[in-house]
C-alpha positions as a Python dict, from the first residue, in 0.01 Angstrom:
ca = {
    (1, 'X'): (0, 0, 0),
    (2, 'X'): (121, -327, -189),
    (3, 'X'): (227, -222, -553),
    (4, 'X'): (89, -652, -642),
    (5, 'X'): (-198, -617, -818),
    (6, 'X'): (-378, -808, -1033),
    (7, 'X'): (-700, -676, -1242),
    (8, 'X'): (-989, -777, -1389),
    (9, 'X'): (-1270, -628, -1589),
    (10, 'X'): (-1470, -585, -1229),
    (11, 'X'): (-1213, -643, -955),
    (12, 'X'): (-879, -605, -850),
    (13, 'X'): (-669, -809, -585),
    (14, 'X'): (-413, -673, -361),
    (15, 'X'): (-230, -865, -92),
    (16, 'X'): (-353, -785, 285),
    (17, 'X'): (-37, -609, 397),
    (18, 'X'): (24, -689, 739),
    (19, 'X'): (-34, -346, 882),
    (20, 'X'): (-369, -355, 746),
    (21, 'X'): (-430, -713, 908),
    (22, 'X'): (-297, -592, 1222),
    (23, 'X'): (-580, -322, 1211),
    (24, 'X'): (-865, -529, 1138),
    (25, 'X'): (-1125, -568, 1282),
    (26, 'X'): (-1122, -304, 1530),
    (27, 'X'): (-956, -10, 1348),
    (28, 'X'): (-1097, -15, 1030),
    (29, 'X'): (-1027, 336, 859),
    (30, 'X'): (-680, 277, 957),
    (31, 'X'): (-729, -46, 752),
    (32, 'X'): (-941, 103, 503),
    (33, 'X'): (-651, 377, 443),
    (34, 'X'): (-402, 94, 427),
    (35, 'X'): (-541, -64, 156),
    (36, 'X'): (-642, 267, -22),
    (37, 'X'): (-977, 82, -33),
    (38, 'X'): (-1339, 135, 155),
    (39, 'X'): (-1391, -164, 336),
    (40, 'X'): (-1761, -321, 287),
    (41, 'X'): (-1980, -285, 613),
    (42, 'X'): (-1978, -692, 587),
    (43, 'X'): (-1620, -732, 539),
    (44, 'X'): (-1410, -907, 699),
    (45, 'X'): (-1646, -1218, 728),
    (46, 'X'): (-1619, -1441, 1025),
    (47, 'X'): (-1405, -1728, 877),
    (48, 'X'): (-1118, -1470, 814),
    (49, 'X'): (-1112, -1326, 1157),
    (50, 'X'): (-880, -1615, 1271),
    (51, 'X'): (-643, -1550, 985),
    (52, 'X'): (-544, -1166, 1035),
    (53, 'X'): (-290, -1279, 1353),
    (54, 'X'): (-99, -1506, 1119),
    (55, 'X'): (-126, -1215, 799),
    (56, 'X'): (-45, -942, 1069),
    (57, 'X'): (185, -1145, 1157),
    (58, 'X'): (414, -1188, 858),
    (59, 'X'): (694, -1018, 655),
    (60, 'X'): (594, -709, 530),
    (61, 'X'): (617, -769, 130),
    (62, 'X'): (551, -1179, 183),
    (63, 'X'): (156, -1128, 243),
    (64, 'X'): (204, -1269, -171),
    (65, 'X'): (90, -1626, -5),
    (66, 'X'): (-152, -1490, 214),
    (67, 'X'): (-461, -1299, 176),
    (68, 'X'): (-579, -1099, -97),
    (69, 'X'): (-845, -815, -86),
    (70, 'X'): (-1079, -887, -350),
    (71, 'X'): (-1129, -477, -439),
    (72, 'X'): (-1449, -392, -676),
    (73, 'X'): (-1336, -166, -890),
    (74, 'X'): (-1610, 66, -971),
    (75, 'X'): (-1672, 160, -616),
    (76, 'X'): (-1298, 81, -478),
    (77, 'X'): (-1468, -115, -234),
    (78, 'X'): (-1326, -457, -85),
    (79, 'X'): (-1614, -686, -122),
    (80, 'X'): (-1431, -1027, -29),
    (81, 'X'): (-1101, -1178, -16),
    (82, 'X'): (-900, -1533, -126),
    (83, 'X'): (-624, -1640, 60),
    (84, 'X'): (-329, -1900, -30),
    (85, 'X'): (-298, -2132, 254),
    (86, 'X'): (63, -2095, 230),
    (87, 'X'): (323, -2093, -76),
    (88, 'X'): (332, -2360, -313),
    (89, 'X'): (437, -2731, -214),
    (90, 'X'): (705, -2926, -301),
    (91, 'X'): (477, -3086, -623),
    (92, 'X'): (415, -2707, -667),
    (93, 'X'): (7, -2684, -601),
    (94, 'X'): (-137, -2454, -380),
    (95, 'X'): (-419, -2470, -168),
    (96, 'X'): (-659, -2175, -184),
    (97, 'X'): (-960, -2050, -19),
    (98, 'X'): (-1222, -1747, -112),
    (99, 'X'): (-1536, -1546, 60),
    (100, 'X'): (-1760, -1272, -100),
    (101, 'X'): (-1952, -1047, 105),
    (102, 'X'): (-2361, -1191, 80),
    (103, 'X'): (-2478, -914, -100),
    (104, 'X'): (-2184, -969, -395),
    (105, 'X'): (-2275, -1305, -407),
    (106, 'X'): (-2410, -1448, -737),
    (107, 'X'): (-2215, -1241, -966),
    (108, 'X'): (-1935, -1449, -1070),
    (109, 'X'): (-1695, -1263, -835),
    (110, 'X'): (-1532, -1612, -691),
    (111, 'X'): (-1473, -1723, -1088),
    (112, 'X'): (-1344, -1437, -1161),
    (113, 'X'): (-1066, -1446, -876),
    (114, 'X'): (-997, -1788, -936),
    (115, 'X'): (-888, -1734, -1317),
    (116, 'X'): (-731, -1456, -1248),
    (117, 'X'): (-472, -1655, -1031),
    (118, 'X'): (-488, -1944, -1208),
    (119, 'X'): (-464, -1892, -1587),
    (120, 'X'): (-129, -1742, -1593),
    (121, 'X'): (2, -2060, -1400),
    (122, 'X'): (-189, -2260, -1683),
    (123, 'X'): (-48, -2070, -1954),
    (124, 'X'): (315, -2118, -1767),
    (125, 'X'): (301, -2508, -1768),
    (126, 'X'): (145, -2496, -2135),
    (127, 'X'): (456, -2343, -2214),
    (128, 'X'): (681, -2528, -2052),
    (129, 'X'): (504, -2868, -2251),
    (130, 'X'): (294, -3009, -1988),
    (131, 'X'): (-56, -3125, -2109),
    (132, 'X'): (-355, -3177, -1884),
    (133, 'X'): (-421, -3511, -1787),
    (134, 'X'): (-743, -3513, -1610),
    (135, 'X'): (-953, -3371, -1328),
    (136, 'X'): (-992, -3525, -989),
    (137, 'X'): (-1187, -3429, -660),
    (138, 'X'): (-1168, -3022, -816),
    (139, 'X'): (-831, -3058, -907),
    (140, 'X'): (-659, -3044, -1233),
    (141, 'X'): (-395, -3289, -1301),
    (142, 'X'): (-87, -3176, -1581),
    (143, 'X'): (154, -3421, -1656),
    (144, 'X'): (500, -3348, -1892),
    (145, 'X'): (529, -3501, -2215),
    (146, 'X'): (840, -3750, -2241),
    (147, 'X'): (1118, -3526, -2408),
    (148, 'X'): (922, -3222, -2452),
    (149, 'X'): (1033, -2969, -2196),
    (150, 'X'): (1067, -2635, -2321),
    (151, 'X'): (1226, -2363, -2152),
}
């Protein structure tokens, strides 16, 4: 099991090791015992199926771009995932993508996952003396103030 985690109140993420990937969807308690995790009866959902080959596929310890389990806590259950659709770019976005299982839907779960991956980065260009410049099509646009980078 991955020792990346990040928590929330509700959930937890974990990166999909590979092994686990490699397992799903036949072999599911092997999966399940992977990811020290029960694995929801509707999970994974179709759109991810097509994605374990390239997760199994990887570097054990680099799934950190792939998928992530989203885990609910309470019932250490994994309820729906979000994946990076690869590591950062050379302008340093990311591209990412997220399903809950149906009956988790409506609960915030997707939010929650987002901001958990996505404040600290906010917090790092804050820091660093970027200011946000604007929205556009969903995406948030930072731009560095002239002489103010901070290290």
């Amino acid at each position: 099991m991955s020792q990346l985690a990040l928590q929330t109140t509700r959930l937890e993420l974990r990166p999909l090791p590979a092994a686990a990937a490699g397992a799903l969807p036949e072999d599911r308690s092997t999966a399940a015992r992977l990811l020290g995790a029960a694995l929801s009866p509707d999970w994974p959902q179709p759109d991810l199926l097509d994605v374990l080959p390239m997760q199994a596929g990887g570097v054990p310890g680099g799934e950190r771009f792939g998928v992530w389990v989203i885990i609910e806590r309470e019932l250490t259950t994994v309820v729906g995932d979000i994946g990076f659709m690869g590591p950062p770019g050379e302008d340093g976005s990311v591209e990412i993508g997220y399903s809950v299982i149906p009956d988790r839907r409506g609960r915030g779960y997707a939010s929650e996952v987002v901001r958990v991956l996505n404040v600290p980065s906010i917090r790092i260009l804050e820091r660093a003396g970027f200011v946000r410049s604007g929205e556009s099509h969903g995406q948030i646009r930072w731009r560095l103030e002239t002489g103010s980078l901070r290290f």
